[in-house]
C-alpha positions as CSV (number, residue, x, y, z in Angstrom):
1,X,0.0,0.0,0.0
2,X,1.7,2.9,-1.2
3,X,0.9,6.8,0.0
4,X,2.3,10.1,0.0
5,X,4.2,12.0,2.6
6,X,1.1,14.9,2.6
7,X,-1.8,12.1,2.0
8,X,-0.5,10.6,5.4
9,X,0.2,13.9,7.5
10,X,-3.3,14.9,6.4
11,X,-4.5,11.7,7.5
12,X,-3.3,11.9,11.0
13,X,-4.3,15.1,11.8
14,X,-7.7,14.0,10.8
15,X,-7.3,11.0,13.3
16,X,-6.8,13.3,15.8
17,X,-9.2,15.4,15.2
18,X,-11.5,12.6,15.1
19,X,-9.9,11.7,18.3
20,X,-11.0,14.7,20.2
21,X,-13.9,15.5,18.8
22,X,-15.6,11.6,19.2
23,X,-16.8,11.1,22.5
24,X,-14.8,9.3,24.9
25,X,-15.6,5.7,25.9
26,X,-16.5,5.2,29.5
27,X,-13.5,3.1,30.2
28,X,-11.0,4.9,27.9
29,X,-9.5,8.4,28.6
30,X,-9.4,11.3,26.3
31,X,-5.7,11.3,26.3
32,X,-5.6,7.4,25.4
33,X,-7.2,8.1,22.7
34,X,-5.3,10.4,21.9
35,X,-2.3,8.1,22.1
36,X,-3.8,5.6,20.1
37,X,-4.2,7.8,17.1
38,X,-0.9,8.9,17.6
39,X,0.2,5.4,17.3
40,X,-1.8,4.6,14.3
41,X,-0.1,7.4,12.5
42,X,2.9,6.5,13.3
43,X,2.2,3.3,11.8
44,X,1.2,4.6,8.7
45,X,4.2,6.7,8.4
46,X,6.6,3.6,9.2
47,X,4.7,1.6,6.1
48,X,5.3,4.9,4.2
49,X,9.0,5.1,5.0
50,X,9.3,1.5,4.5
51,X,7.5,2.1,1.1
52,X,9.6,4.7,-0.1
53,X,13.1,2.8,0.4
54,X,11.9,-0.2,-1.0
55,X,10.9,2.2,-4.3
56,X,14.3,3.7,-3.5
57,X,15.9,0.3,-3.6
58,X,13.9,-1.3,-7.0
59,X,15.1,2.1,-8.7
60,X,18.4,1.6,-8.2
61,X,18.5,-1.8,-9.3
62,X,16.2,-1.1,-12.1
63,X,18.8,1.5,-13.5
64,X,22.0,-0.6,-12.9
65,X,20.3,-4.0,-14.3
66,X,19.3,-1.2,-17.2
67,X,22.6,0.4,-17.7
68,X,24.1,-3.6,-17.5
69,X,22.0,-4.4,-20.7
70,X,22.7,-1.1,-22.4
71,X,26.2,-2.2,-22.1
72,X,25.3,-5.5,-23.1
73,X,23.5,-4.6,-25.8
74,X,26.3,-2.1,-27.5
75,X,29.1,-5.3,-27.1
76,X,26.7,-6.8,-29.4
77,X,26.5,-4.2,-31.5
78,X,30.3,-3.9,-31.7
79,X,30.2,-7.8,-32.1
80,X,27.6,-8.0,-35.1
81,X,29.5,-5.0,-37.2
82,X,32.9,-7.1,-36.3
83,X,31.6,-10.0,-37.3
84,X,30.1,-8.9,-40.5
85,X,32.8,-6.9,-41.4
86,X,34.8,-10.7,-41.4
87,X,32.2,-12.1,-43.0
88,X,32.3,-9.7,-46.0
89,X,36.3,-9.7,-45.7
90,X,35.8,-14.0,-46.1
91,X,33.4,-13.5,-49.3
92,X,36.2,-11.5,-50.7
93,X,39.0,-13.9,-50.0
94,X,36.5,-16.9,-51.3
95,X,35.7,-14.8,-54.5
96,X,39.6,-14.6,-54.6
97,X,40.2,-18.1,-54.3
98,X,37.6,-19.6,-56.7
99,X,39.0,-17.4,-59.3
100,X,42.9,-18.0,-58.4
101,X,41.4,-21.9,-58.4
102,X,39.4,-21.5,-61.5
103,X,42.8,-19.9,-63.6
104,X,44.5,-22.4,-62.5
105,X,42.2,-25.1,-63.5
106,X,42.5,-23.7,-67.3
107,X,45.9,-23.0,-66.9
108,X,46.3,-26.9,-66.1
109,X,43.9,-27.8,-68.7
110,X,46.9,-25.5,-71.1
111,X,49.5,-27.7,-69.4
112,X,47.9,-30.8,-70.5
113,X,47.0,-29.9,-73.6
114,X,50.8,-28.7,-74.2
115,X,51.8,-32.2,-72.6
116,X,49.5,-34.2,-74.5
117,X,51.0,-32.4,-78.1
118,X,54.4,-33.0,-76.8
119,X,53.9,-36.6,-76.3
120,X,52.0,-37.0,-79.5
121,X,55.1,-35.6,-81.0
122,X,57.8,-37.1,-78.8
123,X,57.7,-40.9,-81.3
124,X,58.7,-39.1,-84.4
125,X,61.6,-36.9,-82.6
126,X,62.9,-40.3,-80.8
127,X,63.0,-42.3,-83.8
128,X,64.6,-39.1,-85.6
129,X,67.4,-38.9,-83.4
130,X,68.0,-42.4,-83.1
131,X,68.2,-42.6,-86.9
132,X,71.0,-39.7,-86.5
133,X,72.6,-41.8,-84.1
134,X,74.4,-44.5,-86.4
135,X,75.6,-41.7,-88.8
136,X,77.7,-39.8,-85.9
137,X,81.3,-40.7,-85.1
138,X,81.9,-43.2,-82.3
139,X,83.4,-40.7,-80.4
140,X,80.1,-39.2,-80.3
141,X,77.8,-42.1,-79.6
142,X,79.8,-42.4,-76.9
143,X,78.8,-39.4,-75.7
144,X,75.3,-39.6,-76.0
145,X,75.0,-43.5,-75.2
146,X,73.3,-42.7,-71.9
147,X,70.9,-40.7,-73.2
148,X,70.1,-42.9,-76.5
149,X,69.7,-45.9,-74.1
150,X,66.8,-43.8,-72.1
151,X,65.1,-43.5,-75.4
152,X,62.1,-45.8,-75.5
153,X,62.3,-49.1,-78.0
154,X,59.5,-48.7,-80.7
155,X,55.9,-50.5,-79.0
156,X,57.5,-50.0,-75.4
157,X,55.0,-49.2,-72.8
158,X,55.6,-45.6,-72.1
159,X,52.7,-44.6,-69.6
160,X,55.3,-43.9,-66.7
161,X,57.9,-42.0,-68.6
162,X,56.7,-38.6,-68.4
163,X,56.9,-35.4,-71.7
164,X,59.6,-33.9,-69.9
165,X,62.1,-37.3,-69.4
166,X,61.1,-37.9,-72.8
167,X,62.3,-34.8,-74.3
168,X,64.8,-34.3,-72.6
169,X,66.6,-37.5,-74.3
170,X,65.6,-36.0,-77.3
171,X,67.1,-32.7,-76.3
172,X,70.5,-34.0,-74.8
173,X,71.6,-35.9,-77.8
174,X,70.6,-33.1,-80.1
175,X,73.2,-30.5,-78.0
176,X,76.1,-32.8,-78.0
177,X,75.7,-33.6,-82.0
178,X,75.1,-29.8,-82.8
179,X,78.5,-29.1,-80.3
180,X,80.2,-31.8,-82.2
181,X,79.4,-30.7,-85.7
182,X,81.5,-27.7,-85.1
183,X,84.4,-29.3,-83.7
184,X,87.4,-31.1,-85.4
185,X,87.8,-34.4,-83.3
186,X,91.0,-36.6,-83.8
187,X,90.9,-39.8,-82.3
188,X,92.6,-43.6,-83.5
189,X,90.7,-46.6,-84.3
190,X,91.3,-49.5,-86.5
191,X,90.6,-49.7,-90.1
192,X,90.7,-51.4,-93.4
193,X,93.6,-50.5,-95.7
194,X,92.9,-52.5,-98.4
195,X,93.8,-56.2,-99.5
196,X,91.9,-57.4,-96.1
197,X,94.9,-55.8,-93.8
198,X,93.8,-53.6,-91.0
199,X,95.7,-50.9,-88.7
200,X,95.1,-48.6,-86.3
201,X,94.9,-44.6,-88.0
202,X,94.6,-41.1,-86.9
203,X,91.3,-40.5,-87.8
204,X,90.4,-36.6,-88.4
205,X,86.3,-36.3,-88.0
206,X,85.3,-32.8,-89.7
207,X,81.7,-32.5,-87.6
208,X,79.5,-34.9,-88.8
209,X,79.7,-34.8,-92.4
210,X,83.4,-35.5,-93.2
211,X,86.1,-37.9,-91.7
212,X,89.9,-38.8,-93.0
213,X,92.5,-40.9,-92.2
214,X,95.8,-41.5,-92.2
215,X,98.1,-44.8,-91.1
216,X,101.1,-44.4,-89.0
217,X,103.8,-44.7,-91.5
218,X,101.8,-41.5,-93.4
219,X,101.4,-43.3,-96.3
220,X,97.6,-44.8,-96.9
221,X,95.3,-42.3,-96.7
222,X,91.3,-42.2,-97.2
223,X,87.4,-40.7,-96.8
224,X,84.7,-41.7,-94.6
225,X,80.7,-40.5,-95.0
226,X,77.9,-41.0,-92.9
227,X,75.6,-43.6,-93.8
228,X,72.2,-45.1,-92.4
229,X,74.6,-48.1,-91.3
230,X,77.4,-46.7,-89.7
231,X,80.1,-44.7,-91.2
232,X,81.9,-46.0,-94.8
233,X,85.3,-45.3,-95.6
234,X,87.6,-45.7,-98.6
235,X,90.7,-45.7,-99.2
236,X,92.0,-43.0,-101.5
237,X,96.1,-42.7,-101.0
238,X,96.0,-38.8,-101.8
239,X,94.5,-37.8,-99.0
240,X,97.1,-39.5,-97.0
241,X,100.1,-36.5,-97.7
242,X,97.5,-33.8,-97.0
243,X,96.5,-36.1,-93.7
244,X,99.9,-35.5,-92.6
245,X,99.8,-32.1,-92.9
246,X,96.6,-32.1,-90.8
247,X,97.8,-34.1,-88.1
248,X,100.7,-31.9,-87.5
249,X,98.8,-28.7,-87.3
250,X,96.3,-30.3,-84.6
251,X,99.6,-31.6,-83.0
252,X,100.7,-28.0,-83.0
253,X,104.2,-29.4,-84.2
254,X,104.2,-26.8,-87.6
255,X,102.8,-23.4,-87.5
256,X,98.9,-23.1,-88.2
257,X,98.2,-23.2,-92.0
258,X,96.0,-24.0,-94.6
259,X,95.3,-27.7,-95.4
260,X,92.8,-28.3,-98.5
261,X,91.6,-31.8,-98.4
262,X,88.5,-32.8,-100.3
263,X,85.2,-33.2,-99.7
264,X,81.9,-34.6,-100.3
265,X,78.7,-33.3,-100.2
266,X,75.1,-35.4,-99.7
C-alpha cells in the first residue's frame, strides 16, 4: 500500500481530530485516545518510509540492471558489425580463391594440352634422333650413349615416362651432335687399308659430315661418309700427304696453316 508524505500527514491530523472531537468511551480516557491515534499514525508513516526505500531500492536496481543491458546490448552491437565486417572480408577472399582456383584449373587444362601435343610428337623426334645416331662418329655415340639408351624401344610401354624425361633425351643428344658438328675431333681406331689388312689410324672427323685418315707410316690415306649403317670409308692414297699435314697442325708441331683436303657433299 503505497501513499504520499502529505496524504498521510493529512491523515493523521484528521485521526486526531476525530480523536478529540468523538466522544470518549467510559473506560477509555481522552488522552488514550489520543495516544492511540498517535500510534496509528505512526504506523502509517513507518509503512510509508518502508514504502519509499523499497521504491528507492527497485530504482536503483532497475537503472544498474538497465545500464548492464545497455552495455550488453552495444558489445553486441560492436560484435555484429565485427563479425560482418569478417564475414564480408571472407566472401572477398573466397571470391579470390575460386577465381585464383578457376585460372589455375584452365591453366592446367593449357598444361595438358601442351603435354599431350608434346607426347604425341615425342615418337617421331625419338625415332629421328636415333636414326641420327648411327651416322655420328663413335666418339660421339659415346657421348650420347646414356641418353640414347633412355630412349624408349618402338611398341614399349611408355605410360610412366613422363613429356619432360622424354624430351629431354631427345634434347640432350641433339646438344652434344650440334657441339660436335663444329668441332674437329682426332681420335685412332682401326681400319681397313685394303687387300683385307687392318691398322690402327689417326682418324680426323670434320663435324659430322666429313672424316679422314691417315696410317702411322703416313702413307695410306682415305674418306669416310655418314651412312644409315654406320660410317663407310675408302681408301684414297692422296688424301694420306695432306692427312699429314693435318695431323701436324692439330699436333701443334708446324705453325697453323691451310690444309685443303677434299670433300663430299650429300
Amino acid at each position: 500500500m503505497k501513499y504520499s508524505l502529505h496524504f498521510l500527514l493529512s491523515l493523521a491530523l484528521s485521526n486526531l481530530v476525530t480523536a478529540q472531537d468523538s466522544p470518549v468511551p467510559k473506560d477509555q480516557t481522552p488522552v488514550s485516545a489520543a495516544t492511540t491515534a498517535m500510534d496509528e499514525t505512526r504506523g502509517l508513516l513507518q509503512q510509508w518510509a518502508a514504502t519509499q526505500r523499497m521504491i528507492s531500492s527497485e530504482r536503483t536496481e532497475w537503472e544498474t540492471g538497465k545500464a548492464m543491458l545497455e552495455g550488453r546490448i552495444q558489445l553486441l552491437k560492436i560484435s555484429i558489425e565485427e563479425t560482418e565486417k569478417k564475414i564480408a572480408e571472407a566472401k572477398v577472399k573466397l571470391e579470390d580463391v575460386k577465381k585464383r582456383t578457376t585460372e589455375a584449373e584452365t591453366e592446367k587444362a593449357q598444361i595438358r594440352e601442351a603435354s599431350d601435343a608434346l607426347i604425341a610428337t615425342a615418337p617421331e623426334l625419338e625415332k629421328g634422333v636415333k636414326a641420327l645416331f648411327a651416322r655420328v662418329p663413335g666418339i660421339v655415340q659415346e657421348k650420347v650413349r646414356v641418353l640414347h639408351d633412355r630412349i624408349p624401344k618402338e611398341g614399349a610401354e611408355v605410360k610412366n615416362i613422363t613429356a619432360a624425361e622424354r624430351f629431354q633425351n631427345v634434347l640432350g643428344i641433339l646438344n652434344e651432335l650440334n657441339k660436335a658438328n663444329n668441332e674437329l675431333n682426332s681420335i685412332p681406331e682401326i681400319h681397313d687399308l685394303g687387300n683385307g689388312k687392318k691398322a690402327e689410324v689417326k682418324v680426323v672427323y670434320v663435324g659430322l659430315g666429313q672424316g679422314y685418315f691417315v696410317n702411322s707410316n703416313g702413307d695410306i690415306g682415305g674418306l669416310g661418309l655418314p651412312s644409315d649403317k654406320g660410317w663407310q670409308w675408302s681408301v684414297d692414297p692422296a688424301i694420306a700427304p695432306k692427312m699429314r699435314e693435318l695431323v701436324e697442325v692439330m699436333k701443334k708441331a708446324v705453325a697453323p696453316k691451310l690444309v685443303e683436303l677434299p670433300a663430299q657433299i650429300q
